[in-house]
Residue, then its C-alpha position, 0 to 999 in steps of 0.5 A: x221176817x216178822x212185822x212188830x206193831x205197837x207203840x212204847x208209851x214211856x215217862x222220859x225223854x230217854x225211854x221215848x228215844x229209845x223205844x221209838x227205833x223199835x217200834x218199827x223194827x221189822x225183825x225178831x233180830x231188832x227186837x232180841x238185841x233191843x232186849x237184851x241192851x235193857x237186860x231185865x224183865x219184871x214179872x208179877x204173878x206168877x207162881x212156878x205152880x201156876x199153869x207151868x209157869x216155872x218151866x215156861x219162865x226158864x224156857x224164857x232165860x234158857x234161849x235169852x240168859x242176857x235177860x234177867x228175870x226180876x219175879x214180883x210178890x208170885x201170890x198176888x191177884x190180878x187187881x194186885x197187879x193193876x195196882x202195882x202198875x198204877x203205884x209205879x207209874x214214876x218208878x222205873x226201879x226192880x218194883x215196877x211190871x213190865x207184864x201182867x197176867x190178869x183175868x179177862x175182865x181186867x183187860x178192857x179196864x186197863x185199857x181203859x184206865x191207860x196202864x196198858x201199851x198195844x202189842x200185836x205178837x207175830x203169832x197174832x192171826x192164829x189167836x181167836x178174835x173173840x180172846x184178844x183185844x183188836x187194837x193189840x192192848x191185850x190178848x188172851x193166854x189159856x183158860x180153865x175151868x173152876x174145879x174141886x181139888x179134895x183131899x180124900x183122907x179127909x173128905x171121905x164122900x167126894x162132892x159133885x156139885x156146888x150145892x153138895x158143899x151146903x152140907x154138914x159133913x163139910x163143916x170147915x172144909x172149903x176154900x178159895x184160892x184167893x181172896x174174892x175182893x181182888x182175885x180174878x180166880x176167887x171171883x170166878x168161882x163165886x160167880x160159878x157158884x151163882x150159875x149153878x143155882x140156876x141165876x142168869x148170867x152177868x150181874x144175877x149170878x154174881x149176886x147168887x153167888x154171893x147168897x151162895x157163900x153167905x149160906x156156906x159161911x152160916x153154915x161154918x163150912x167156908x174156911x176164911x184163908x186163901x187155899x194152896x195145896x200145901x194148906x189142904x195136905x195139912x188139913x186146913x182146907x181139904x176142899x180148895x175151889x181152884x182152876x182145874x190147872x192149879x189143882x192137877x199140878x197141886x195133885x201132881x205136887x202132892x205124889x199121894x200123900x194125901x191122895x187127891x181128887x179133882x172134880x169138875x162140877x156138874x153145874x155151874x163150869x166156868x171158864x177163865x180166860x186170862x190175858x196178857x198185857x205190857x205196862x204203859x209204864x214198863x221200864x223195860x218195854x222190849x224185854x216185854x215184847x219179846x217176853x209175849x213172843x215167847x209165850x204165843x211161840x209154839x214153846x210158849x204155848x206147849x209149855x202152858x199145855x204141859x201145866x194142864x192150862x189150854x192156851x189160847x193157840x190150843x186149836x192152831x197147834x192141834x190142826x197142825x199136830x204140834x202137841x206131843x202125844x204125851x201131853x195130850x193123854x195127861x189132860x182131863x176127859x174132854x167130857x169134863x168140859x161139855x158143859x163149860x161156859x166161857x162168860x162174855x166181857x160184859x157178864x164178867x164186868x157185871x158179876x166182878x163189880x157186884x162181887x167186889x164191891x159186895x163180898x164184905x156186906x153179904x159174906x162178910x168173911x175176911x178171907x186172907 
């Protein structure tokens, strides 16, 4: 039996009446059937690309086929999605999130702004203290770390580092795979550029990275569009700064043509956490519970690990010897990650702020 904690928070009178049953239910049992009398689940952010994504989500509707899964705008960046909560809060209709799947720095501010509920998933005490909130608000997913994904037909000298990219052989070449005024992932890898160039952790990097990308800017080398694989196969964005998860699933996609390289940087290796998160206003808070059950599940988790992302349970899994071999030997060298460097809260707060709120003044690059 397990013991679920939390409390729905919901606009009317009916919801409250029907939430409130389960949130003392004592059983998965209670929780399943509370699910599937709602019989949908809204998503935002997710492309079947992203961390395996589409196997995990149709794991989900194989073991609850009573539960539709409504998929909301899968390109959207993590302030997209705390906005979507934020324009639906009066709207239980097919457009407002049951869940989000954020960047780590959006979660205390969610918390903070009222647009998320506490859930506490059964799997809880196998989560490391420092990815999760520790009333419940939000708990961390998997992470990765800022790569290179380079289409070789056109790069023919592969970079290495950050400041490789300066130079002129790479004039229209590089990419974000978002747009550094809203995605966490963009903003990531500007913050990673500023560590390279040796800036102190939090609001100095931030700033650095900012500098960082003005210069590539200048140089004609940043390519202005938000960067996918299919862009850098045909040409548009041979060099696309992603996690390293996107860009070996991208690599995979891909089969050859063109041939891809993914390249972890010497300096400057940033690791993403990223967190999940139930509405405060979902319509269909149960169907979310269970949603988080099935992600911090031993299924969940391997399903996140077989798209090259490391769950946040990676550890308790591998103790137990509950990852399949196979999956195992399709990850990257471990040595790729010796250097990598989780920022703490406070320095991804600082760095997000000075990069939203200064991309367009010291970059100036609409980057869409």
């Amino acid at each position: 039996m397990f013991k679920f904690t939390g409390k729905v928070l919901s606009l009317t009178a009916v919801a409250l009446m029907a939430t409130s049953a389960i949130s003392s239910a004592q059983s998965m049992d209670e929780l399943v059937a509370a699910a599937k009398a709602e019989g949908q689940l809204t998503t935002i952010a997710l492309p079947h690309d992203w961390c395996g994504y589409g196997a995990v989500i149709a794991g989900f509707k194989a073991k609850y086929p009573e539960i539709t899964v409504n998929e909301l705008n899968p390109d959207a960046g993590s302030g997209d999605e705390i906005e979507a909560i934020k324009a639906n809060k009066d709207n239980k209709g097919p457009q407002a999130p049951d869940v989000i799947d954020v960047g780590l720095s959006f979660g205390p501010t969610a918390k903070a702004d009222g647009l998320i509920q506490p859930y506490k998933v059964s799997t809880w005490d196998t989560i490391p203290d420092s990815a999760k909130d520790p009333e419940g608000y939000w708990t961390g997913d998997y992470y990765g770390v800022l790569a290179m994904m380079v289409n070789k037909d056109l790069v023919k000298e592969v970079p290495t580092d950050w400041a490789d990219l300066l130079q002129p052989e790479y004039a229209n070449a590089v990419a974000l795979a978002g747009d550094p005024r809203a995605s966490n992932q963009a903003i990531q890898a500007v913050y990673a550029a500023g560590l390279s160039s040796g800036a102190a952790a939090g609001e100095a990097a931030g700033t650095a990275g900012l500098e960082f990308f003005k210069k590539l800017n200048a140089a004609g080398n940043f390519v202005p569009v938000i960067g996918k694989p299919a862009t850098l196969a045909q040409g548009q964005t041979p060099i696309l700064i992603n996690w390293d998860y996107n860009a070996l699933a991208g690599r995979d996609t891909l089969k050859g043509n063109p041939p891809v390289d993914v390249v972890v940087p010497k300096t400057g290796v940033v690791a993403g956490v990223y967190v999940q998160a139930i509405s405060a206003y979902a319509p269909h808070p149960n169907a979310a519970k269970l949603w988080l059950e099935y992600l911090y599940s031993d299924e969940g988790q391997i399903g996140w690990l077989k798209g090259y992302c490391h769950p946040i349970r990676f550890n308790d899994l591998a103790k137990n010897g509950k990852i399949p071999e196979d999956v195992m030997a399709k990850l990257p060298p471990a040595a790729s990650y010796e250097a990598a460097v989780f920022p703490s809260l406070d320095e991804q707060g600082k760095a997000k702020e000075v990069i939203t709120k200064n991309w367009d003044a010291v970059v100036g690059a609409n980057v869409q």
